[in-house]
C-alpha atoms as a printed R data frame, in Angstrom:
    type eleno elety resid chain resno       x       y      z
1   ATOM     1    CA   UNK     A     1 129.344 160.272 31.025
2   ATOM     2    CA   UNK     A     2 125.616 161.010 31.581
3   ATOM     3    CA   UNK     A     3 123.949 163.936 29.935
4   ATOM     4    CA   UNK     A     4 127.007 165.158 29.301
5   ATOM     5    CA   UNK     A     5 128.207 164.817 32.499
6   ATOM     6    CA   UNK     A     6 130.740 162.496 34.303
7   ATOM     7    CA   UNK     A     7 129.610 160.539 36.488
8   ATOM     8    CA   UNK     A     8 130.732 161.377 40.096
9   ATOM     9    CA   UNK     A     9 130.261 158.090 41.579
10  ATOM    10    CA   UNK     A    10 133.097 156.046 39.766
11  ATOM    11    CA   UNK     A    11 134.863 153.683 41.995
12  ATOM    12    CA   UNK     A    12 138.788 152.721 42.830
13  ATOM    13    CA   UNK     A    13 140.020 149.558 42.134
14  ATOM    14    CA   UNK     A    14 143.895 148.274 43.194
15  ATOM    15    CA   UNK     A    15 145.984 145.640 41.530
16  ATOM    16    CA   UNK     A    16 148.704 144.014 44.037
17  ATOM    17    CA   UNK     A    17 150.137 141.965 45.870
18  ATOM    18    CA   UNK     A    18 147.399 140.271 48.271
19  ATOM    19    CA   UNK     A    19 148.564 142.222 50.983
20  ATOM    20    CA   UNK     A    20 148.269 145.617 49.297
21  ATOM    21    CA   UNK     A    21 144.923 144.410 47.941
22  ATOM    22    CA   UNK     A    22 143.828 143.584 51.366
23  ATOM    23    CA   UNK     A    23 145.065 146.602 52.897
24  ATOM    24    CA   UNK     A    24 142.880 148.722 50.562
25  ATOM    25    CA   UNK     A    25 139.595 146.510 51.089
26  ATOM    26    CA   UNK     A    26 139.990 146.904 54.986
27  ATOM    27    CA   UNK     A    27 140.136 150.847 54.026
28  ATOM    28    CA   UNK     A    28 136.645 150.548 51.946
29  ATOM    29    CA   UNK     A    29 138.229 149.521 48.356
30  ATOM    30    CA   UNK     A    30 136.304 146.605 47.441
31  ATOM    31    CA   UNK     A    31 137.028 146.163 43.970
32  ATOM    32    CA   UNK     A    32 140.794 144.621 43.835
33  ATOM    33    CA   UNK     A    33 142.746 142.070 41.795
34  ATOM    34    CA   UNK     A    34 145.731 140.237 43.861
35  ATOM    35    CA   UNK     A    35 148.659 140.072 41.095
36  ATOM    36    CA   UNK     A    36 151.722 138.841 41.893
37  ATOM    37    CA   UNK     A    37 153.425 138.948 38.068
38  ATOM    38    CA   UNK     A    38 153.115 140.407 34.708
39  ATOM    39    CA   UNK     A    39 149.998 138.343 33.235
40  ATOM    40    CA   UNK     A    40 147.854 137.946 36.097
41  ATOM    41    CA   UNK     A    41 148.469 142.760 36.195
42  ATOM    42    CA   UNK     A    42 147.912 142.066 32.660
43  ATOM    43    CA   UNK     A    43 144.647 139.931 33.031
44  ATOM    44    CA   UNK     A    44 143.361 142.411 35.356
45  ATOM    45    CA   UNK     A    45 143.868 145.425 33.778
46  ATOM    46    CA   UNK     A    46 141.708 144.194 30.472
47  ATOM    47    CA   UNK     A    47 139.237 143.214 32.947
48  ATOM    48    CA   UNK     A    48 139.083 147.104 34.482
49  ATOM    49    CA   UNK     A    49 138.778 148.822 31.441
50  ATOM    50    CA   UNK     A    50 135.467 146.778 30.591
51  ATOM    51    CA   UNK     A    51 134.487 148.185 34.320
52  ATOM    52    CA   UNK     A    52 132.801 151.825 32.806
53  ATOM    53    CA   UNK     A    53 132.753 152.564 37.000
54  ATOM    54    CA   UNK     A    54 135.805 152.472 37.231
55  ATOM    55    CA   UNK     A    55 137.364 155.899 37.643
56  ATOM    56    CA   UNK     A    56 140.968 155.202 39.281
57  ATOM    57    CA   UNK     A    57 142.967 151.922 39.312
58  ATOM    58    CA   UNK     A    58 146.062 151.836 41.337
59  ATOM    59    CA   UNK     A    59 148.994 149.854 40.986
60  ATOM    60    CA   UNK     A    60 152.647 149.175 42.343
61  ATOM    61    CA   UNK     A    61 155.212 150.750 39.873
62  ATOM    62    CA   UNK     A    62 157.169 147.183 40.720
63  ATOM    63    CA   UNK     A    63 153.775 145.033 39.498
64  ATOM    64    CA   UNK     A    64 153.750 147.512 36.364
65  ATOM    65    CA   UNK     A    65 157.047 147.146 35.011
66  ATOM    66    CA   UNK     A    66 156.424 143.057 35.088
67  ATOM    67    CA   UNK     A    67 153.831 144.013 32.397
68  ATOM    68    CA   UNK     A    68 155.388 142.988 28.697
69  ATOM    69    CA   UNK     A    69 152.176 143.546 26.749
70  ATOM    70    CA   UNK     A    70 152.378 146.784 25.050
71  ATOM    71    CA   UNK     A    71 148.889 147.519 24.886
72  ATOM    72    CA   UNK     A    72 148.337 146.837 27.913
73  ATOM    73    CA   UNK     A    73 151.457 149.135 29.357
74  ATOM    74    CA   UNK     A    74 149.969 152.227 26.719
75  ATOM    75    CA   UNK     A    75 146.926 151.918 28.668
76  ATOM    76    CA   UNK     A    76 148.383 152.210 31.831
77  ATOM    77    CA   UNK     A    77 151.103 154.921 30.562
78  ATOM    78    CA   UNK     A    78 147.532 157.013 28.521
79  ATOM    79    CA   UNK     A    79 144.454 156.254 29.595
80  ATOM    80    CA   UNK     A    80 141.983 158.944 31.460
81  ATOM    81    CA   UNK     A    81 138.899 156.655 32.083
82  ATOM    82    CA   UNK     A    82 140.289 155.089 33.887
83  ATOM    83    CA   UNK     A    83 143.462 156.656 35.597
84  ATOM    84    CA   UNK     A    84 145.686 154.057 36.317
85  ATOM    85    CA   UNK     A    85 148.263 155.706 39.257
86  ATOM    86    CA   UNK     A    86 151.497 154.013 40.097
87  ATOM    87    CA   UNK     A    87 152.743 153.571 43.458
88  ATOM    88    CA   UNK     A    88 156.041 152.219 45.570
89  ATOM    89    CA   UNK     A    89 156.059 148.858 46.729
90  ATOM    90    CA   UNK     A    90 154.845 147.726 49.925
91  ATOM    91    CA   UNK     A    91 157.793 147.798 52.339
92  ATOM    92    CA   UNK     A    92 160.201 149.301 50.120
93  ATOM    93    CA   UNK     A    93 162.336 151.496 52.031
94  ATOM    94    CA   UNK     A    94 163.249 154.058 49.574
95  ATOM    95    CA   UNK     A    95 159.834 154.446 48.745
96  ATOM    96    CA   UNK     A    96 158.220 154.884 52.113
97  ATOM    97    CA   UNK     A    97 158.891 158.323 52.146
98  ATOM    98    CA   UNK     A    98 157.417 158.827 48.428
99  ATOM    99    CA   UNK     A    99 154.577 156.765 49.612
100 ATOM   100    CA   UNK     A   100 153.993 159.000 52.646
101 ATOM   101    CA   UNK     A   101 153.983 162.149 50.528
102 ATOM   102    CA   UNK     A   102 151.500 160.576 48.172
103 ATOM   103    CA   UNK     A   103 148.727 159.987 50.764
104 ATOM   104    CA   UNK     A   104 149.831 163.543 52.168
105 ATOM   105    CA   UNK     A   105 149.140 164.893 48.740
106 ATOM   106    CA   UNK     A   106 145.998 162.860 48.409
107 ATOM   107    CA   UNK     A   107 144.192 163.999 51.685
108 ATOM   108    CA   UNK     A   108 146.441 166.659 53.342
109 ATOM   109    CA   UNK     A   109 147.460 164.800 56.353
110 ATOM   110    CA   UNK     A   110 150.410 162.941 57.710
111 ATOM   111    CA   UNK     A   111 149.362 159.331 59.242
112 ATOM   112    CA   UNK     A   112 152.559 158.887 59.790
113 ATOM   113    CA   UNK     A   113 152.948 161.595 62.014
114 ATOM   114    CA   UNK     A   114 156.495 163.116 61.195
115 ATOM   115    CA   UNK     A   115 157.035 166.556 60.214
């Protein structure tokens, strides 16, 4: 917060898999941590919370339930600054669809192009 205010410029940051991570920087996310277990989520989320421009941290639920530090997991579960968002796995069937709704949700359009 500035004056009060909160600051309207904070940035998005993804932990994954390296090619989640990647997929977000060729979309204009360059701040990204490529986790493939528990610790190394772990390591990065202890790094973001340091990051005060960090508004928004996103994060595969599979990548977050590898997480055994308790702390670390109430931070996920409570924190506002930043928000820490969960979503499906890469090339996880079942969660394509939840996935698709998701972006839908996030800026009113279907990439995907079904109905």
């Amino acid at each position: 917060m500035e004056n009060g205010r909160m600051n309207s410029k904070y940035k998005i940051a993804v932990i994954g898999r390296p090619e989640l991570t990647l997929g977000f920087r060729l979309s204009g996310t360059p701040i990204s941590y490529d986790a493939e277990g528990g610790e190394d989520a772990e390591n990065a989320v202890r790094e973001l919370m340091q990051n005060n421009e960090i508004g928004l941290v996103i994060i595969p639920t599979v990548l977050a339930r590898k997480i055994k530090d308790k702390k670390i997991l109430n931070i996920i579960e409570s924190s506002i600054s930043p928000i820490f968002v969960e979503i499906p796995e890469y090339g996880d069937e079942k969660s394509a669809d939840t996935l698709r709704k998701l972006i839908i949700r996030a800026i009113g359009i279907d990439i995907a192009g079904k109905k």
